[in-house]
GUFI-943669 format. One line per 8 residues: for each residue x, y, z of N, C-alpha, C. Coordinates in Angstrom, 3 decimals, padded with zeros to 6 digits, m for minus. Layout:
% GUFI-943669
X:Y:Z:X:Y:Z:X:Y:Z  ...
***
This chain:
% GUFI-943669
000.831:m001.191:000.000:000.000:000.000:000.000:000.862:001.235:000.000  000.849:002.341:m000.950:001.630:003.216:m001.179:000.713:004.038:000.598  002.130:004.627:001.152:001.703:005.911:002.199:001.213:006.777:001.718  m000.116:007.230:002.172:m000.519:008.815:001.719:m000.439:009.772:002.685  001.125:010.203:003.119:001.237:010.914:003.966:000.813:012.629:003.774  000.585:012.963:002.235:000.498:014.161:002.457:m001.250:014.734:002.310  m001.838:013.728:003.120:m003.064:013.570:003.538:m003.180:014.202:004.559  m002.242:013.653:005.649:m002.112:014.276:006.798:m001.292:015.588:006.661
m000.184:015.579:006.025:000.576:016.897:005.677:m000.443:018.111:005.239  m001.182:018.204:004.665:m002.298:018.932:004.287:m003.499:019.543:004.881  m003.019:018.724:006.049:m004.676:018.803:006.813:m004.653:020.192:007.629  m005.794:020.267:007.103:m006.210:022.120:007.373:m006.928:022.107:009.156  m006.934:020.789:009.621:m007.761:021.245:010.908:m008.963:020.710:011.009  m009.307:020.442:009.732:m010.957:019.861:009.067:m011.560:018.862:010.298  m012.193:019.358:010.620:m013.156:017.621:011.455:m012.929:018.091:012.690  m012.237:019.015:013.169:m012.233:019.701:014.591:m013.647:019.731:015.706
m013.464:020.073:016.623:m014.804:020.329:017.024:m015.483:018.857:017.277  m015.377:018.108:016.794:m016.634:016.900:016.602:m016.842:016.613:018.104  m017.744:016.207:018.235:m018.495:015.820:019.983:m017.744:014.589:020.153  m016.709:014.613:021.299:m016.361:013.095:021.859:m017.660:012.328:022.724  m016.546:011.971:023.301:m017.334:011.105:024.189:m017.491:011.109:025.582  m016.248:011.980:025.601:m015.691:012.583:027.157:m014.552:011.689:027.942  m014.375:012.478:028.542:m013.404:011.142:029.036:m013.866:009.918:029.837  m012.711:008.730:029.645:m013.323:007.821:029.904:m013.526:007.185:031.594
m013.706:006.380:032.239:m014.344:006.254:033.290:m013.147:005.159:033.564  m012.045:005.196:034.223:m011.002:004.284:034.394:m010.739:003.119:035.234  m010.638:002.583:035.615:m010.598:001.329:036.794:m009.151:000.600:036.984  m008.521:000.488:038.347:m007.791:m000.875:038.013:m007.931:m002.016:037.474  m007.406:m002.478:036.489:m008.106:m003.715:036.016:m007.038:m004.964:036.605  m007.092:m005.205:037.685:m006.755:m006.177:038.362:m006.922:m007.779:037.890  m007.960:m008.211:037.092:m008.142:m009.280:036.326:m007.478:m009.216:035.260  m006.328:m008.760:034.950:m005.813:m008.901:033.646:m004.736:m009.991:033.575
m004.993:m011.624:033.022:m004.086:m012.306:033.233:m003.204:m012.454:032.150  m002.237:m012.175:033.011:m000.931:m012.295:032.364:m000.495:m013.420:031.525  m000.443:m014.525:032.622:m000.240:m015.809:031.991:m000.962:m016.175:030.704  m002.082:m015.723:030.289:m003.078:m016.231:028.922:m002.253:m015.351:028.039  m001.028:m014.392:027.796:m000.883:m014.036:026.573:m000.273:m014.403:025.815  m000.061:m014.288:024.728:001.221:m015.149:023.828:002.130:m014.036:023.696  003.118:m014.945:023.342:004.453:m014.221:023.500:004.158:m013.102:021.906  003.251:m013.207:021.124:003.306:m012.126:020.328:002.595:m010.930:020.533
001.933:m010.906:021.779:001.216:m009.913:021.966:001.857:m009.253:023.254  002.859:m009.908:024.156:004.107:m008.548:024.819:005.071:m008.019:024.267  004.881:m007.891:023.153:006.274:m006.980:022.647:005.796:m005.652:022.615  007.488:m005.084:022.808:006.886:m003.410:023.047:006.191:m002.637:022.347  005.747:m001.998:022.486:004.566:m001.072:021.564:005.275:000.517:021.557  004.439:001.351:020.801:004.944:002.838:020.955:005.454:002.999:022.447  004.541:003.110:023.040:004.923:003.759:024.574:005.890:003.133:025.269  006.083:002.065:025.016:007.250:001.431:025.901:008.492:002.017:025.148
008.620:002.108:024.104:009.779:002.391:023.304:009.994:003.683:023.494  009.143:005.079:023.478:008.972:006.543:023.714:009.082:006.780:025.675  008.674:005.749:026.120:009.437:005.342:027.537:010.794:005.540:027.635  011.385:004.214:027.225:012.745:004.085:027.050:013.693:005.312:026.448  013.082:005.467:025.234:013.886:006.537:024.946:014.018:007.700:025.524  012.946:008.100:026.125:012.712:009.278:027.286:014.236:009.268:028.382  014.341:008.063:028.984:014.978:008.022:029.883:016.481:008.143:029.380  016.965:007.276:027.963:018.142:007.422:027.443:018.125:008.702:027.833
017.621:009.900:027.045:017.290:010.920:026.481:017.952:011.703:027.695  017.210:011.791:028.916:017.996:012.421:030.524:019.450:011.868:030.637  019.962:010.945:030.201:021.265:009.859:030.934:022.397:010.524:030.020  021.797:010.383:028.775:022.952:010.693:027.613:023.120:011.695:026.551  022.181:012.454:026.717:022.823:013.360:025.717:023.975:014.489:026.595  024.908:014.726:025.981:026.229:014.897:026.176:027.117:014.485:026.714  026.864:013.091:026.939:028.039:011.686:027.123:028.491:011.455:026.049  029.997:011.175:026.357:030.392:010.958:025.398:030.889:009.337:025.210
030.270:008.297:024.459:030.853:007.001:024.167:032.372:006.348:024.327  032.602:006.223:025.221:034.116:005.683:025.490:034.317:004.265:024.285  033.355:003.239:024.624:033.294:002.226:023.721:032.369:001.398:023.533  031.910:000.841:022.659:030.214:000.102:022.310:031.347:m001.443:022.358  030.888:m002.172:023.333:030.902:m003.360:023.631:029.942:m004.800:022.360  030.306:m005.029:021.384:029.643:m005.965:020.866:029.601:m007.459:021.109  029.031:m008.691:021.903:029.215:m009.352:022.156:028.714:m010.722:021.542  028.178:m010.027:020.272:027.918:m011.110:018.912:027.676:m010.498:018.084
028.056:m011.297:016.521:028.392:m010.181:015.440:026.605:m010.042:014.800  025.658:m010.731:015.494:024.115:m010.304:015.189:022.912:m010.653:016.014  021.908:m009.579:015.835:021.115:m010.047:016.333:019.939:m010.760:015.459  018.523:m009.665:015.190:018.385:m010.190:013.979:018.331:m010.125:012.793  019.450:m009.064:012.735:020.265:m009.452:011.295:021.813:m009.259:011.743  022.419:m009.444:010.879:024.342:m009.324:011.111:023.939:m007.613:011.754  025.134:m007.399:012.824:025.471:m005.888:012.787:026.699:m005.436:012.046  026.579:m004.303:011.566:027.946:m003.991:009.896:029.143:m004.077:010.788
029.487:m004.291:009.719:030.911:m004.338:010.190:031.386:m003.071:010.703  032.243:m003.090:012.046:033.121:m001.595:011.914:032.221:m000.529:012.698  031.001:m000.542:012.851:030.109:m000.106:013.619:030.721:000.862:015.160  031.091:m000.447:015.678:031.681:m000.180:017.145:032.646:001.445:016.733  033.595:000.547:016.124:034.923:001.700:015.791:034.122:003.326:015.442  033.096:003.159:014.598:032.573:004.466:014.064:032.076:005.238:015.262  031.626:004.852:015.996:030.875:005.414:017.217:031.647:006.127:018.219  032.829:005.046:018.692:033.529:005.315:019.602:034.055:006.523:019.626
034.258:007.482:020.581:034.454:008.439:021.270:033.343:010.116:020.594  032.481:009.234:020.471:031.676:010.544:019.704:030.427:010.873:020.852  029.788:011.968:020.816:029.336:012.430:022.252:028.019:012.240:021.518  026.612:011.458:022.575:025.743:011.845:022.115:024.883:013.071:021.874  024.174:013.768:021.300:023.916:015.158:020.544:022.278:015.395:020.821  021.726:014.023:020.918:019.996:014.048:020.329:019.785:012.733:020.655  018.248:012.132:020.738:017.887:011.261:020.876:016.062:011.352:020.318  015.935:010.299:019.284:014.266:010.539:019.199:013.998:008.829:018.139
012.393:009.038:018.290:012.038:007.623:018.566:011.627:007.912:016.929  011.035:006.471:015.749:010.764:006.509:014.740:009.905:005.877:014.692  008.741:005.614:015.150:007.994:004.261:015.239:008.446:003.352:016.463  008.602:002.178:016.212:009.285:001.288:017.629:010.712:001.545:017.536  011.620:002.556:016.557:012.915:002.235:016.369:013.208:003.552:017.720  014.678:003.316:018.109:015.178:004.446:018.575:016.604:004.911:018.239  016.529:006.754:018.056:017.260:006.999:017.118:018.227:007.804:017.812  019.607:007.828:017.865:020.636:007.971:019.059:021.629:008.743:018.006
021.456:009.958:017.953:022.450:010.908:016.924:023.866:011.161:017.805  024.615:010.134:017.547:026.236:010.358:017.680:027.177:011.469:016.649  027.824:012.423:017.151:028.335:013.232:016.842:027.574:014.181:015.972  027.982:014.606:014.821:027.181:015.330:013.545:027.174:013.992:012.307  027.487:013.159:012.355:027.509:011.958:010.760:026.763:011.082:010.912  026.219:010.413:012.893:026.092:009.378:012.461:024.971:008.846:013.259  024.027:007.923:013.236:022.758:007.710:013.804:022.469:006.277:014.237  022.585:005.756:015.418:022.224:004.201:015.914:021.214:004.210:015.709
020.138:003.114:014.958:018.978:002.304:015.133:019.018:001.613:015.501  018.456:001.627:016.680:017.870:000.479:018.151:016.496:m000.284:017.784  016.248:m001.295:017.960:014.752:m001.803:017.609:014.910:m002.920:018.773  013.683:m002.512:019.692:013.902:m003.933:021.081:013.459:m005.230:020.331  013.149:m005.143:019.181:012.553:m006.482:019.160:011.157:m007.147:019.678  011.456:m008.329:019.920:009.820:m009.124:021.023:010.034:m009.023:022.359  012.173:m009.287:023.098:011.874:m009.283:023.963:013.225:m008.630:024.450  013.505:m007.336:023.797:014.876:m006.567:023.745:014.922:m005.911:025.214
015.658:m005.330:026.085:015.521:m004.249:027.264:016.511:m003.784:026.790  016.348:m001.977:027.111:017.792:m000.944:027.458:017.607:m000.658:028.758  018.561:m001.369:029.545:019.017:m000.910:030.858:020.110:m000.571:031.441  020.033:000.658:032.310:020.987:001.795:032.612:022.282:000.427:033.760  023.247:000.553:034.007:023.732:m000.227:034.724:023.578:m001.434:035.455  023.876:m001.948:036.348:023.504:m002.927:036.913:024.992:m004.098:036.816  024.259:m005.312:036.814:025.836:m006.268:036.880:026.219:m006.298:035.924  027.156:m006.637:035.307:028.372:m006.978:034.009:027.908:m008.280:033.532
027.706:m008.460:032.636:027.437:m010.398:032.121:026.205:m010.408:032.037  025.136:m009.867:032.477:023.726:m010.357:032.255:023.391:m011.102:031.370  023.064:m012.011:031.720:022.298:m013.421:031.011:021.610:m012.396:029.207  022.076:m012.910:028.588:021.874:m012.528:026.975:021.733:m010.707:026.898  022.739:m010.695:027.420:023.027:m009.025:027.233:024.379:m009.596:025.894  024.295:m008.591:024.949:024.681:m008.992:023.751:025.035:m006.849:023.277  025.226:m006.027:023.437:025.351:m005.088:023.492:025.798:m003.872:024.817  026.837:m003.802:025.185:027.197:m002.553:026.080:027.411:m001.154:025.591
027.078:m000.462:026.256:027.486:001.189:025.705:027.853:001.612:026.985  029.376:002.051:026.932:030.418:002.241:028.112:030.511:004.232:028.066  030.250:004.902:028.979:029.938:006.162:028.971:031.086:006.839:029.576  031.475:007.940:029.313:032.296:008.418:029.680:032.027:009.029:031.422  031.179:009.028:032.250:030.661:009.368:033.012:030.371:007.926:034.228  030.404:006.999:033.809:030.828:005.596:033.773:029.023:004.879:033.901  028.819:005.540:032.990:027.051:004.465:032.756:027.397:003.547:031.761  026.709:002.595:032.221:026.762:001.282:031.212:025.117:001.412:030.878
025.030:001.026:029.525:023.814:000.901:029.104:024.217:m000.085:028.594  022.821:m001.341:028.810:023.076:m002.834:028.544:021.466:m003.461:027.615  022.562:m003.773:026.341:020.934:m004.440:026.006:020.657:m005.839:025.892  019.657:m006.478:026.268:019.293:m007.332:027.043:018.625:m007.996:026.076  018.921:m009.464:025.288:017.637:m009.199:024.407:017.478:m011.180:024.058  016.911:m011.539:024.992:016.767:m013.321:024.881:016.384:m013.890:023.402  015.709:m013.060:023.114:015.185:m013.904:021.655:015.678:m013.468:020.829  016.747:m012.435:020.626:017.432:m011.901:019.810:016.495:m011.009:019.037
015.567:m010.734:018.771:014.555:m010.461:017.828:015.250:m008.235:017.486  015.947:m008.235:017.968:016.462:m006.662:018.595:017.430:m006.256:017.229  017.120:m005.514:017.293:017.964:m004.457:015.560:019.002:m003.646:016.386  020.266:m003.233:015.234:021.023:m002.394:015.594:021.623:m001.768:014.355  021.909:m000.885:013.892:022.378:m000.424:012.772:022.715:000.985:013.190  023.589:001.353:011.759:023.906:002.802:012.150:023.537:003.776:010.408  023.436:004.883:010.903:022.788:005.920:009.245:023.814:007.096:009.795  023.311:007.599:008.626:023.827:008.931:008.345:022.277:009.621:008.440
022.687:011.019:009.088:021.573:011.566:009.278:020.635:012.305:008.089  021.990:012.394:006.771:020.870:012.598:005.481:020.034:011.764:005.283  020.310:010.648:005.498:020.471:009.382:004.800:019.179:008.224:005.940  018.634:009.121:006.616:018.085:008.168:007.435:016.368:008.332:007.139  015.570:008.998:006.510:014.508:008.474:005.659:014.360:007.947:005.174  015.663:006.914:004.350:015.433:006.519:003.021:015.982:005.369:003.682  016.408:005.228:005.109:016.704:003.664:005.757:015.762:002.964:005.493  016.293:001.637:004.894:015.547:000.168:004.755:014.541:m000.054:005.731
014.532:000.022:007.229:014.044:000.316:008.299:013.198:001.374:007.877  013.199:002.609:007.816:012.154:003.972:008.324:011.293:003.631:007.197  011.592:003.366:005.795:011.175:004.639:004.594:010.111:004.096:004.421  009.288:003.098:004.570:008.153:002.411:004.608:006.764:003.185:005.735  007.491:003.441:006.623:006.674:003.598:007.391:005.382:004.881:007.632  004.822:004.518:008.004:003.542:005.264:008.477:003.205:006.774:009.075  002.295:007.472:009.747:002.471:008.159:009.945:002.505:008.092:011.766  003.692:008.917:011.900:003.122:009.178:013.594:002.150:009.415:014.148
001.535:008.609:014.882:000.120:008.701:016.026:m000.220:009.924:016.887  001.306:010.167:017.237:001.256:011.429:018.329:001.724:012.729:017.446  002.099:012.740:016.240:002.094:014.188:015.617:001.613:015.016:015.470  001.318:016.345:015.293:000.372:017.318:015.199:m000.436:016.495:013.600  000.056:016.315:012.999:m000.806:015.931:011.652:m001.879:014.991:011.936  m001.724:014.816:012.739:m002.372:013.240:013.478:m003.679:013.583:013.376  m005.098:013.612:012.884:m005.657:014.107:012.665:m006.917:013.357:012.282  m008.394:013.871:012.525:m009.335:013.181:011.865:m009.548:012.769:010.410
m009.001:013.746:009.996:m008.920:014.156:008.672:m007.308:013.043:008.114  m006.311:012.942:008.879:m005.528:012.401:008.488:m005.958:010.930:008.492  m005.783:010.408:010.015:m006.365:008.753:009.636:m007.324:008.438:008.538  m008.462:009.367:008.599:m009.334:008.898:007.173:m009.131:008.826:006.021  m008.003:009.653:005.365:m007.144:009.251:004.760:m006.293:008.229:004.295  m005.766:008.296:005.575:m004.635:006.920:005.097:m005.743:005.648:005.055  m006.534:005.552:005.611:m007.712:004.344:005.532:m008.553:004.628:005.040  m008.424:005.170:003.590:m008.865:004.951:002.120:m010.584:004.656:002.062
m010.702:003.732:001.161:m011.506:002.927:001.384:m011.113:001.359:001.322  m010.325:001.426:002.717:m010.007:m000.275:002.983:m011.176:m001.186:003.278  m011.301:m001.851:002.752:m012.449:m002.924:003.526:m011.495:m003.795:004.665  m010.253:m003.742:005.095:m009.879:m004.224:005.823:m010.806:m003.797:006.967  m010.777:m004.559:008.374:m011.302:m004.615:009.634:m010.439:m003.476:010.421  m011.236:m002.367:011.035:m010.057:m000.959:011.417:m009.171:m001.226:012.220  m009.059:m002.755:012.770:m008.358:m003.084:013.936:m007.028:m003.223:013.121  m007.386:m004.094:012.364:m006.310:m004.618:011.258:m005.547:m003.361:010.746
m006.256:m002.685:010.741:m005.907:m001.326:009.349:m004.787:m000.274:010.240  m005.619:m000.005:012.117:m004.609:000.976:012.416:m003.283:000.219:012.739  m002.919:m000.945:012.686:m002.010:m001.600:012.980:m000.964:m001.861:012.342  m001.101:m001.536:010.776:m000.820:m001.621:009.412:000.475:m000.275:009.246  001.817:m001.091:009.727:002.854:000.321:009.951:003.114:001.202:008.962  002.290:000.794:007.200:002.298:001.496:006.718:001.584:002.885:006.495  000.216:002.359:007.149:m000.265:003.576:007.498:m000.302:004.432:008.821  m000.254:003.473:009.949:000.383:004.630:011.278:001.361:003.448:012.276
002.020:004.562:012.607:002.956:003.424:013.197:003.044:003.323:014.460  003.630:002.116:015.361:003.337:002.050:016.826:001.983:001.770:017.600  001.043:001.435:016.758:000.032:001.131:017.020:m000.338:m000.278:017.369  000.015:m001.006:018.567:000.031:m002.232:018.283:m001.400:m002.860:019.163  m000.568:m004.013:019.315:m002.476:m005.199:019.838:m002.879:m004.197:020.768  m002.718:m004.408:021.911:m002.628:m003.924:023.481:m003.662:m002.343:022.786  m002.909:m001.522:022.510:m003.132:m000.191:022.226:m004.045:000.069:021.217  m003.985:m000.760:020.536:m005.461:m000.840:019.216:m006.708:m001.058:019.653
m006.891:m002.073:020.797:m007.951:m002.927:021.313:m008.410:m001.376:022.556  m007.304:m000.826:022.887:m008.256:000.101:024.136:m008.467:001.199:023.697  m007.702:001.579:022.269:m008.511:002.642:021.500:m009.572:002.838:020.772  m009.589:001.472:020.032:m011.150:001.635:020.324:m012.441:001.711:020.641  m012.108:000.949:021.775:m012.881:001.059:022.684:m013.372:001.955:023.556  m012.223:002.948:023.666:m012.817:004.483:024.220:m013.072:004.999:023.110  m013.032:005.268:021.952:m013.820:005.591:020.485:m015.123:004.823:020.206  m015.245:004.076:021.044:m016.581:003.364:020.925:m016.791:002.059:019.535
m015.923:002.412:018.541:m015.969:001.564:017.296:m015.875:000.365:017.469  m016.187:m000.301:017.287:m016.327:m002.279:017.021:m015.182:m002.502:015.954  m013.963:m003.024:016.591:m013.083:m003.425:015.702:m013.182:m004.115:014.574  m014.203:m004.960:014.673:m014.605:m006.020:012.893:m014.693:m004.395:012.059  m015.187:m003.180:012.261:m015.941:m002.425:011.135:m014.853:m002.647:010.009  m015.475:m002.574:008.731:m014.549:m001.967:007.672:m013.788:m000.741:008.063  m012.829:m000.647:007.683:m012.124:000.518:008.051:m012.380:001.612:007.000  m012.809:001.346:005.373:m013.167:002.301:004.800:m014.328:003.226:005.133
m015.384:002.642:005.499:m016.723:003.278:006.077:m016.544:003.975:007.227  m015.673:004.631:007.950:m015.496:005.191:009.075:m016.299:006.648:008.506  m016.871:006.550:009.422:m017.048:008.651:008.780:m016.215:009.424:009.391  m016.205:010.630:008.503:m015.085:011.514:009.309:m015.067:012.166:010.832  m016.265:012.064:011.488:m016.744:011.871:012.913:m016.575:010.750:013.432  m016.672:009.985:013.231:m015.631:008.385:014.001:m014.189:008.275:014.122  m013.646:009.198:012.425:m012.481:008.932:012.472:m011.533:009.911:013.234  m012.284:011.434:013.553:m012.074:012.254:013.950:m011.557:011.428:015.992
m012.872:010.778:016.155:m013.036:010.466:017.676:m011.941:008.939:017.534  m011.988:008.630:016.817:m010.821:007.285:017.083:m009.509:007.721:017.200  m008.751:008.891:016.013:m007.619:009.552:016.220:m007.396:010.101:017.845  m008.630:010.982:018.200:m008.138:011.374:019.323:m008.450:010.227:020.411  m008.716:009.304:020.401:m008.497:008.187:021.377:m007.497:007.490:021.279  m006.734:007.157:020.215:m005.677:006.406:019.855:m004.672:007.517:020.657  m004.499:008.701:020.311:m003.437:009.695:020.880:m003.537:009.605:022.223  m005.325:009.870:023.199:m005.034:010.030:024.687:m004.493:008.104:025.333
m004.841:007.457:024.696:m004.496:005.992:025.310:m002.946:005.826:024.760  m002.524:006.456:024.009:m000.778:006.516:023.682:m000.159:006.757:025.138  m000.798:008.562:024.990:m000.247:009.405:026.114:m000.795:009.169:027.782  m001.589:008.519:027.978:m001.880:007.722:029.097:m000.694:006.596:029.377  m000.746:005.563:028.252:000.396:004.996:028.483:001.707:005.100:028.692  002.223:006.349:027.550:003.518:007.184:028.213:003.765:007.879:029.279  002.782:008.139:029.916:002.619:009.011:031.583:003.141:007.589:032.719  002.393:006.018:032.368:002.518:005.328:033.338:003.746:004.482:033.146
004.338:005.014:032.292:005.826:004.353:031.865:005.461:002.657:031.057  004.034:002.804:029.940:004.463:002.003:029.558:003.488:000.100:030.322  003.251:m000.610:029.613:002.327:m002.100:030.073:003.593:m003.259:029.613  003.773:m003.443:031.389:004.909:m004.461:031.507:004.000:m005.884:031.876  004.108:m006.387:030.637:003.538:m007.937:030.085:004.348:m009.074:030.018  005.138:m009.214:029.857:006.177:m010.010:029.874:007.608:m009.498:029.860  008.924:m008.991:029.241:010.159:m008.862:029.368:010.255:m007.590:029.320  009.465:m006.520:028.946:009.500:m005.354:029.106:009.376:m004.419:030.285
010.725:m004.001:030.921:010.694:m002.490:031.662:011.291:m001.211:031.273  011.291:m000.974:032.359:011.971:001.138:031.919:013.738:000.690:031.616  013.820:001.872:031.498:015.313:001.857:031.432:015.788:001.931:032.419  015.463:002.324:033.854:016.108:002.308:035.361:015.221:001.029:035.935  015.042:000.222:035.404:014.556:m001.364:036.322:013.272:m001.560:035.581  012.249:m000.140:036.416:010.728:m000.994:036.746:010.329:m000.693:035.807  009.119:m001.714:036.364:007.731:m002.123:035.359:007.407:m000.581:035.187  006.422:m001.049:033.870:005.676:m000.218:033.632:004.506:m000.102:034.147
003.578:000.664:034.005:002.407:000.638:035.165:000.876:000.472:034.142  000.918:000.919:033.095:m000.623:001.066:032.847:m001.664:m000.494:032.216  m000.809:m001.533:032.684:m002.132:m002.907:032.322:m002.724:m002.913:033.681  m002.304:m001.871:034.316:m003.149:m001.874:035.394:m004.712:m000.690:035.527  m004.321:m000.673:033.966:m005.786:000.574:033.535:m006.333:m000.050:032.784  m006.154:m001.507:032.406:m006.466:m001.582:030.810:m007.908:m001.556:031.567  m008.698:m000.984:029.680:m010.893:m000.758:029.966:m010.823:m002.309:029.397  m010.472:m003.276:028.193:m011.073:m004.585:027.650:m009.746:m005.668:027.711
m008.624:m004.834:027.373:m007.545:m005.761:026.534:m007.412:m006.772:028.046  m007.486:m008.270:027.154:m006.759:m009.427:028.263:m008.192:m009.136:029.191  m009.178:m008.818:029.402:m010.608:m008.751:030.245:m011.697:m009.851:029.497  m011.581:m011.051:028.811:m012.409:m011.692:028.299:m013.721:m012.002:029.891  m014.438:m011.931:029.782:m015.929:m012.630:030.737:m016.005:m011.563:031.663  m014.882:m010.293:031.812:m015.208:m009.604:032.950:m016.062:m008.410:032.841  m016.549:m007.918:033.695:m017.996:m006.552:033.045:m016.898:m005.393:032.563  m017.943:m004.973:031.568:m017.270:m003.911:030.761:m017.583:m002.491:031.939
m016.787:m001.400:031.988:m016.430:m000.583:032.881:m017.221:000.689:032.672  m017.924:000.517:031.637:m019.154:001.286:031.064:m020.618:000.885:031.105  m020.914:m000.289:030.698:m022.512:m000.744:030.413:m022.322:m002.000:031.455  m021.185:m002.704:031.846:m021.477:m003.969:032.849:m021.539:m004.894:032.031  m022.147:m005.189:031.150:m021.674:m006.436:029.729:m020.449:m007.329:030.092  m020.272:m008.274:029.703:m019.454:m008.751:029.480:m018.233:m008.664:028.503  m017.114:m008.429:028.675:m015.711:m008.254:027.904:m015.441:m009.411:026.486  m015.733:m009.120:025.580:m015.818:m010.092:024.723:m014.177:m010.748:023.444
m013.656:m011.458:022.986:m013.035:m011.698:022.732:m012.475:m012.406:021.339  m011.757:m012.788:020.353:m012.243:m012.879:019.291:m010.834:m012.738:018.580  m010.161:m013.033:017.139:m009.385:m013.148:017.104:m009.038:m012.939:015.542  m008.171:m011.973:015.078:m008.018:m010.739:013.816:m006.497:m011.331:013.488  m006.429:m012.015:012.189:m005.521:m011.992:011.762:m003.983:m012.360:012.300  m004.963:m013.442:013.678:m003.664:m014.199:014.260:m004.072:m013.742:015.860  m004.338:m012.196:016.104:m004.136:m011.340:017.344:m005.113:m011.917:017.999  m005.490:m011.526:019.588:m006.557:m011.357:019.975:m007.104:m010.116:020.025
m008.556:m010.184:019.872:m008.856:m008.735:019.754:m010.405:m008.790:021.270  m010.155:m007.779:021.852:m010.668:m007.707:022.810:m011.884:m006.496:022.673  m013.029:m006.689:023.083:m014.014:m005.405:023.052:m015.169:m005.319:024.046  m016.033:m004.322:024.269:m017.497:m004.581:024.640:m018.337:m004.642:023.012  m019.391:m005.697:023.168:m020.281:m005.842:021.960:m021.517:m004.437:022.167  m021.622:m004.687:023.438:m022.481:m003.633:023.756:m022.319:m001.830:023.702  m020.547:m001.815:023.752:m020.607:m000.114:023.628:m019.952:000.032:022.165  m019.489:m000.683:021.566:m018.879:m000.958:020.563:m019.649:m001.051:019.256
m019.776:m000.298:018.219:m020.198:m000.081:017.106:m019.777:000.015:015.544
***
């Protein structure tokens, strides 16, 4: 599917105003079992990754790299050759996220892409050797940043900062969720007239990115939409109220550092906090937090997809 980013680039504001829904009515969701998920549905999502990078972000910019520790020549793919050497003694400058990637501007030439993978961690110090730590970054200040990554599933590469749109990695991708373009007017756009299912569709990194299970399933659900819908038939008042639900359940999640499900924490240890808000996701039989219904459950293209039948449309 070609990106139609300058859908959103364009957008005049259009669809403003539309009547939400208000905000939503929150609960601990204490029934959320852990144990029932599959290992494809804890991998990190936007917020855990805009987490992480947050915290790099305080630690390191203007450290300067003493030496990048490589402790296998891949994860999952080869890392280039020579990598280490390029880096070394260059101060970090900047730090910002691309989707799930994170983007670590060393000196003025040169740019690390980080990708955690399914079950990657960046963590700030701690012991030496950690069990499948496969990456060190030795700081001039003496922080060790250690990445942690059992299934290997974790990216590493390096760009040039002209040169980093047109990375194999980025140039595909979607539009940011949390951008100002981000828009009623934009999502309806990029979701055309898909007859795909909208669950399917916002998930689709070509059209927005970071949008994953976890975060799809509780956005729309405070948007009220029934994930089966076609995603083309949205009107621009649905699509208006789904954008801005997808953004406040982002930024909810980035406030609580993030839904620690399986191997995922912060960059200073802990869990993340917000599966302790979830309104449906992982809630199959339990009352919905709105109408009392039952939490219903159901399954999109491999995922589980979680909803109320009753507030859901």
């Amino acid at each position: 599917m070609a990106r139609t980013a300058s859908t959103c680039v364009l957008d005049n504001g259009g669809g403003r105003g539309v009547a939400s829904l208000g905000p939503p009515r929150y609960r601990l969701a204490r029934d959320v079992n852990q144990d029932s998920l599959t290992a494809g549905e804890k991998v990190p999502e936007l917020p855990e990754v805009e987490t992480v990078m947050r915290a790099m972000r305080l630690r390191l910019i203007g450290r300067r790299l003493l030496r990048l520790r490589l402790h296998r020549p891949d994860l999952r793919f080869p890392i280039p050759p020579g990598l280490a050497d390029q880096v070394a003694g260059l101060t970090v400058t900047s730090l910002d996220r691309r989707a799930k990637y994170i983007l670590v501007h060393m000196g003025e030439e040169h740019v690390l892409l980080l990708h955690l993978g399914m079950s990657g961690r960046l963590v700030f110090d701690g012991p030496a050797g950690a069990l499948h730590e496969h990456v060190t970054f030795e700081f001039d200040d003496d922080t060790m940043l250690r990445f942690i990554d059992p299934r290997r599933f974790g990216m590493l590469d390096i760009s040039r900062p002209s040169e980093l749109s047109e990375h194999r990695w980025l140039r595909h991708l979607g539009e940011e969720p949390l951008g100002a373009h981000f828009t009623g007017r934009c999502l309806k756009g990029l979701l055309g007239r898909s007859r795909s299912a909208i669950k399917t569709a916002i998930m689709d990194q070509r059209r927005v990115v970071g949008v994953g299970n976890i975060y799809a399933s509780e956005a729309l659900f405070e948007a009220r939409i029934a994930p089966t819908r076609p995603a083309g038939e949205l009107s621009m008042r649905h699509a208006t109220r789904l954008a801005e639900a997808i953004q406040s359940v982002l930024r909810r999640a980035i406030d609580a550092g993030g839904s620690s499900l399986r191997d995922y924490v912060q960059a200073n240890g802990e869990l993340g906090n917000f599966q302790r808000f979830f309104q449906v996701y992982d809630r199959e039989g339990n009352p919905c937090v709105v109408c009392g219904d039952p939490i219903s459950r159901t399954v999109q293209g491999g995922r589980a997809t979680y909803f109320c039948a009753a507030c859901q449309r």
